[in-house]
N, C-alpha and C positions, 0 to 999 in steps of 0.2 A: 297461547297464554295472553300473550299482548289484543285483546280484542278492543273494540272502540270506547268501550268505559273503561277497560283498563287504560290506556292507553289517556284517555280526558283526565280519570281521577291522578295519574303519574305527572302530567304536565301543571296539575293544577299547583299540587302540593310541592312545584318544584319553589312556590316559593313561601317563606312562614307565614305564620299572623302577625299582623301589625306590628302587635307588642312585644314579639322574641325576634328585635330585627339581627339580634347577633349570631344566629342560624343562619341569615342568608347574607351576611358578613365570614361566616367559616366558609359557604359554599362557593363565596368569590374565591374568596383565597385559593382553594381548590382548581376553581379554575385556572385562576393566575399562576398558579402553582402547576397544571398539568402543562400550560402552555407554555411555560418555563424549561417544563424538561425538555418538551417536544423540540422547541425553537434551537434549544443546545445541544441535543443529540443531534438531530439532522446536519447543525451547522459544523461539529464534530465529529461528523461520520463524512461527512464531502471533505472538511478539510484531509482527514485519514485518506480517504480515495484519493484527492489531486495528491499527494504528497507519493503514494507507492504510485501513483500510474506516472509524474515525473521523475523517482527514483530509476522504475521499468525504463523507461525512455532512454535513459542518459544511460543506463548498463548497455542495453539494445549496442549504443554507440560503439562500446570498448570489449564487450562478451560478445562472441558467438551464441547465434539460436542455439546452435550443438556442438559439442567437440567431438569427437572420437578419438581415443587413446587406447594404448595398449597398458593393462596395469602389470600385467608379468614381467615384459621386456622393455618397456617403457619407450620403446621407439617401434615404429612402421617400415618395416620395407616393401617393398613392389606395391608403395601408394596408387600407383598410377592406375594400377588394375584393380585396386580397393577401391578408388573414387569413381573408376566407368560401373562397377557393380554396386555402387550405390544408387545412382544414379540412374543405370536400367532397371532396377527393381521397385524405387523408390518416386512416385513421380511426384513426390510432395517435396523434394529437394531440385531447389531452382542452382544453387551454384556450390561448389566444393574451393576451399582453400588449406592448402598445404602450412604449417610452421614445424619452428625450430625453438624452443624457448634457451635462452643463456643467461641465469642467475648469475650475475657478477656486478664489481664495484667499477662506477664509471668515476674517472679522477680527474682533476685539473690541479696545475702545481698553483700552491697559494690558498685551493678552496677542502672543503672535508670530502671527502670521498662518499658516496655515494650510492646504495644498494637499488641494484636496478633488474627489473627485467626485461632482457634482452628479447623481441619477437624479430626470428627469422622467416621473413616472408617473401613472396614474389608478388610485384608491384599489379601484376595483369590480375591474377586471381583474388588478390588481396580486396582488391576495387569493386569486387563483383560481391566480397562477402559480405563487405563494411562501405558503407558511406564516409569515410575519411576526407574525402574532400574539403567539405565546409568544416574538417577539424582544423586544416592547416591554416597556418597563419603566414607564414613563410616556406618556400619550398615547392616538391612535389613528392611524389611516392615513385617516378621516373627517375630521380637522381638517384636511387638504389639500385643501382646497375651491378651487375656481378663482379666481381675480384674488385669495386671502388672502394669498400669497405666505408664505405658512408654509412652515418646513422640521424636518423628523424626522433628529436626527443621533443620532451614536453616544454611549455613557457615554463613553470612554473621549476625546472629543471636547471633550464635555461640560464634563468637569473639565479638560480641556487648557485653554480658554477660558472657562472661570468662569462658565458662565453654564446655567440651568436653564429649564423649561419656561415660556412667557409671556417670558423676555427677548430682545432684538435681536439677532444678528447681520450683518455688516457681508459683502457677496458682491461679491468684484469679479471682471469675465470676463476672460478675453485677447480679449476684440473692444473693438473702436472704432465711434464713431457718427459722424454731423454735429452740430455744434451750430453757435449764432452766434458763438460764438468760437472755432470749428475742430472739432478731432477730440479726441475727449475716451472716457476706458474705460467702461466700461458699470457702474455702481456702483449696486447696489441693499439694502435693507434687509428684511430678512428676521426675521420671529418665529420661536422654537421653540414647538414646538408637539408634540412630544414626543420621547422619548430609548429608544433602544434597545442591545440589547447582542448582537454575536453573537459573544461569547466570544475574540474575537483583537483583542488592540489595534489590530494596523495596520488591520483592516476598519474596526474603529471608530472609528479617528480618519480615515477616507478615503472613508466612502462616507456621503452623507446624500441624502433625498429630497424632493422638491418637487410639486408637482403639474402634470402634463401640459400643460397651457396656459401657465402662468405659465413654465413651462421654452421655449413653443413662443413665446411671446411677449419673452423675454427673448433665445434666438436666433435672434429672427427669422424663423421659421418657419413659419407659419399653418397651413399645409396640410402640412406634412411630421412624419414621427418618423426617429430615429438607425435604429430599430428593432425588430424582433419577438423576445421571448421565448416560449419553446413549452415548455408542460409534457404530458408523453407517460403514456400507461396504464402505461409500463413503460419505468421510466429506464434499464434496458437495454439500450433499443433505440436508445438517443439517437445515439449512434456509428455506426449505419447509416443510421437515417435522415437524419442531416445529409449524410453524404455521398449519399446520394441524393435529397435535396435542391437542393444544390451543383452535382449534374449536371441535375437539370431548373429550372432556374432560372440557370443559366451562362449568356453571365457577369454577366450584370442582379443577380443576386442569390450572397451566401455565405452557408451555414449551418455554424455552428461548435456542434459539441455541447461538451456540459461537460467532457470530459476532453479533445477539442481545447482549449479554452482553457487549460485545465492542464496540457498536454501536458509541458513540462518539468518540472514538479513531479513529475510519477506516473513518467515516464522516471529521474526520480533515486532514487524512491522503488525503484523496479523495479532498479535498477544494484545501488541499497546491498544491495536484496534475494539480488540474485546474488553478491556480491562477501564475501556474511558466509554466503551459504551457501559458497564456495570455502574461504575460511578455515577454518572449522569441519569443513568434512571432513578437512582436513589433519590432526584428531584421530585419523580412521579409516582414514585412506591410513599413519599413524604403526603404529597398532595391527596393520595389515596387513602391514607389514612385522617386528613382533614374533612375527605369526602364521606369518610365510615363513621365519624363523629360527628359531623353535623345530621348525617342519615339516623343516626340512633337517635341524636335529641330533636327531631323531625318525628320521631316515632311516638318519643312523647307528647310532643307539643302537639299530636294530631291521633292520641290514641280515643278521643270521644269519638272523633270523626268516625275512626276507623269499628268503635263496636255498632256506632248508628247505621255503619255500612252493612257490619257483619248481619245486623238484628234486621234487616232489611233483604236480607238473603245472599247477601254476595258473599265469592265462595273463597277461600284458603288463597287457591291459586288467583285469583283477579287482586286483591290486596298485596299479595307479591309482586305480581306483575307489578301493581299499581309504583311499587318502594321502588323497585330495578330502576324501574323506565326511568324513572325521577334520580335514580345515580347516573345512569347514562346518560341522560339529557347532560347531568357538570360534566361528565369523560367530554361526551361529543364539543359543548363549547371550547372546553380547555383544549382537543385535540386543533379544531377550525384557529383557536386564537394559536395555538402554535404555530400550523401552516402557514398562517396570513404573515408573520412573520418572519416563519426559518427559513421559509421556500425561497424570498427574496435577500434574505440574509447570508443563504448558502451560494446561491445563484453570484451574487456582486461581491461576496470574502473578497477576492482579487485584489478588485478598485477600491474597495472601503478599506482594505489593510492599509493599502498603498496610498493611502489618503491621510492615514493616520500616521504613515512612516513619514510622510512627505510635511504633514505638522509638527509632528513631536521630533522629527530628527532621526528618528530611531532604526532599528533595524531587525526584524524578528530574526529571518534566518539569513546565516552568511554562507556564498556557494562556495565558499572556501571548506564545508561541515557538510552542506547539502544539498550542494551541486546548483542548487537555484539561490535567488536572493530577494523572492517574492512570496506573497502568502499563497500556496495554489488550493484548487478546489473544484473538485468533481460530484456533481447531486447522481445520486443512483436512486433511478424509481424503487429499486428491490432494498435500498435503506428503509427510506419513507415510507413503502408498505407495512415493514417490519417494525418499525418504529409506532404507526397508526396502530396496530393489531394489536404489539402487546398494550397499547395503553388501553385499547377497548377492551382489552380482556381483564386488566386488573382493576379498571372499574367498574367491571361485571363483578368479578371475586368480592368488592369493595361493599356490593352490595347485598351479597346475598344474607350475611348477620342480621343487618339492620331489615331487611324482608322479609326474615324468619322471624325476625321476634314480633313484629309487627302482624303476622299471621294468627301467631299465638296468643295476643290481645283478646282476653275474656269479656264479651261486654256488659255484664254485668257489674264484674269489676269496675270497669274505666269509668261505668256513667253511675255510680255510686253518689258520688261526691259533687257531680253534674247539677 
């Protein structure tokens, strides 16, 4: 369709005649308007990426790739030959760790009591699952020695209940015992023994840890654990191999990878994702309709043209051709005026946030809510593709009206009046 006078007569007409200059006043707009959306989707669709790929990050820290749990009996026995046969069958699993979970209130006299989850772990394996090192502030995961009854909490715990490393706190379970005066709660006294920080309060005031025994000995467990965590060559993969897991080990065994666990989180994070990219096209679905009105009164303002062409012999389809080209030509500028902008606008979010936090005082996010306290931002080619395409596409739609009717231009009609 698009041949070389198609193509001439589309380029020519992409601007009016002298005197109807407010046709190529609506087709700026147009443009300013497509490269409006473009420039804010792009830069709304990196910040969406950097925000879930720093949320991923900071779980990575505190989630296992995979748990393995039992949901019928809710504990594991003969772990030890459950983790050699995952591990021979499995060669995508780099290391296995054992816990013990104990939901109870940690207390200090003076301060409110405290809902916490208790991880029973061993310091060796632990190390291998999770990078906790550079969580710790204070301490190590060595001072969790068996029968010391030590525990490692959070800073933000910490200062909840006043108390620092070397001082008591106060563990009570939701289980009951026998005693000689009846049934009595399971209340034990606990050192810290160090403090760590993984950057969100609520972890930090909800997760602390203890050592593997003293957790297997406090509920009763001897020979049993809650659980397997699994750390994999390629956290990638965590999401197939759980669920193939799940199916050879059904229904004795579940394996939940880490974004099963967060399932609702990353589902909302993915919604908002869709939901601000709809909104922000409405920029360009706006523009596009700028571009369909100035194309129709184009059609007018060039309908003599157009029957001098017809009565000359050109055919249906080159006068079409000729109206598209001439919409595409505003898509394509308004797309390029996007680019020239989003691409470096997405690219620098970071520093330009942080430039404006750093004037106005201000503070978009607090890591106390979102783990971080800077504006992040990740560009994905497969965004800006997507983003390019559909705007070429709906300024092709944009034109097809305004081409038809311009096709169907009687020239005797037009040059009546001529």
């Amino acid at each position: 369709m698009f041949k070389p006078l198609t193509l001439y007569i589309g380029l020519k007409y992409t601007r009016a005649k002298k005197r109807n200059h407010f046709i190529s006043l609506i087709s700026a707009i147009s443009i300013v308007g497509i490269g409006l959306g473009i420039m804010a989707l792009i830069t709304a669709l990196s910040l969406m990426n950097g925000m879930e790929y720093q949320f991923a990050h900071k779980l990575l820290a505190v989630t296992p790739q995979i748990t393995l749990v039992s949901p019928i009996t809710g504990k594991i026995t003969k772990w030890q030959a459950l983790e050699t046969n995952l591990k021979k069958n499995n060669q995508q699993i780099q290391s296995a760790a054992p816990f013990i979970e104990l939901p109870g209130l940690l207390m200090v006299k003076g301060h409110t009591p405290n809902y916490t989850y208790l991880r029973g772990v061993s310091p060796q394996s632990f190390n291998r699952v999770f990078d906790f090192k550079q969580k710790l502030l204070q301490g190590n995961l060595k001072t969790l020695k068996p029968t010391s009854f030590s525990i490692i909490i959070g800073k933000a715990l910490a200062e909840k209940l006043g108390v620092t490393v070397g001082d008591k706190v106060t563990l009570l379970l939701p289980k009951t015992r026998l005693t000689p005066l009846g049934t009595a709660p399971i209340i034990k006294r606990l050192t810290v023994s160090g403090i760590f920080s993984l950057g969100n309060t609520s972890y930090d005031t909800t997760i602390a840890f203890i050592n593997l025994q003293d957790a297997a000995t406090l509920m009763n467990m001897p020979q049993s654990i809650t659980g397997l965590q699994l750390k994999l060559h390629n956290v990638l993969n965590a999401p197939a191999l759980a669920r193939h897991l799940s199916r050879t080990y059904f229904p004795k065994y579940n394996a939940m990878s880490w974004k099963d666990q967060n399932r609702a989180f990353f589902n909302a994070l993915q919604m908002q994702k869709t939901v601000t990219f709809i909104i922000l096209y409405l920029i360009i679905v706006v523009a596009a309709f700028n571009m369909l009105s100035s194309l129709v009164m184009m059609v007018t303002d060039k309908q003599a043209d157009v029957a001098i062409l017809r009565t000359l012999g050109a055919k249906t389809k080159t006068i079409m051709g000729a109206f598209i080209i001439q919409g595409l030509t505003v898509g394509i500028f308004g797309i390029l005026l996007g680019l020239l902008f989003g691409l470096p606008l997405a690219y620098y979010l970071t520093p330009i946030a942080d430039g404006i936090q750093h004037l106005f005082g201000i503070q978009f996010f607090s890591a106390d809510v979102y783990w971080f306290n800077f504006v992040p931002s990740k560009l994905e080619l497969s965004d800006v593709i997507t983003v390019v395409i559909s705007a070429l596409v709906l300024s092709f739609i944009a034109t097809l009206y305004p081409a038809f009717r311009a096709a169907k231009i009687q020239p005797a009609e037009a040059l009546r009046y001529e």
